[in-house]
N, C-alpha and C positions, 0 to 999 in steps of 0.2 A: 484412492490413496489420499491420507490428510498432508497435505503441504505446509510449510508456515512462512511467511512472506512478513517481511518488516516493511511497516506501515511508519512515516515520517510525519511526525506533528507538530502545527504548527499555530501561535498565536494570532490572528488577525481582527481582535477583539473591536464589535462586540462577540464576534463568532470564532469558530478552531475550524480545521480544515487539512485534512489530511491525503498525501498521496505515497504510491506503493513505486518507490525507486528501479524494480524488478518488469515493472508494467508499466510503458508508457501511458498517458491519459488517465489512467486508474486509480480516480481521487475521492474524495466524500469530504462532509463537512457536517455541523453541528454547533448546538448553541453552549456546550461543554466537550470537557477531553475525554469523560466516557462514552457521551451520545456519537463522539467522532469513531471511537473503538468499536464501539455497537456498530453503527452503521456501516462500517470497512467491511466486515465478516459481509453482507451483503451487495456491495460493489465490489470487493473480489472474487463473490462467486458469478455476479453479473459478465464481469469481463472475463474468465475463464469461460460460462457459457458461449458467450457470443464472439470469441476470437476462437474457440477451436485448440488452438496450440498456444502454449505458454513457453515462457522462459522457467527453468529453475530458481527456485528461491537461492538467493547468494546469502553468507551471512554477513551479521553489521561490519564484521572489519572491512569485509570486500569492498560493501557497499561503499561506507567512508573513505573507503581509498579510489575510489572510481571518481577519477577530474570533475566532469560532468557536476555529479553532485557535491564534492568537495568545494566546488567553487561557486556553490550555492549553500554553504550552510552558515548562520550568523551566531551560531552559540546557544542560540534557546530554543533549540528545538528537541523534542520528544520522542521516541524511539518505542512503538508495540509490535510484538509478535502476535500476528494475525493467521489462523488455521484456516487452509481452502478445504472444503467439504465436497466442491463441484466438481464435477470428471467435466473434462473437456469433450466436447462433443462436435461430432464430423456436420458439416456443412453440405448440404445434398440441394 
């Protein structure tokens, strides 16, 4: 099943650097805000490989509205929808 998980973007120039509010740890970076985009589609299917079980994609309202990250956002940040292509897989 394709999932699509919103991917949080952010300026720390000279680099961007992006994490998935849905997945704790599950973050990427890049020397631009497509190379960041690009490279997300592969650390979230890394972290669905290797955790097994995931949480559901929430969508941006939730998210925005979840303290946690509300009380981490400064205004300039970037918001993509990112599609999981990985099946979670059992841990033996």
């Amino acid at each position: 099943t394709t999932e699509i998980y919103t991917l949080s973007l952010h300026d720390a120039l000279p680099i961007y650097w992006g994490y998935f509010p849905d997945l704790p740890g599950c973050t990427t970076g890049g020397e631009t805000i497509e190379a960041v985009v690009e490279n997300a589609g592969e650390a979230l299917a890394l972290y669905i490989e290797e955790s097994g079980s995931v949480p559901p994609p929430r969508p941006l309202p939730a998210i925005l509205a979840d303290p946690e990250v509300a009380g981490n956002l400064t205004g300039t940040e970037l918001f993509a929808a990112v599609e999981s292509h990985a099946e979670p897989v059992a841990a033996f």
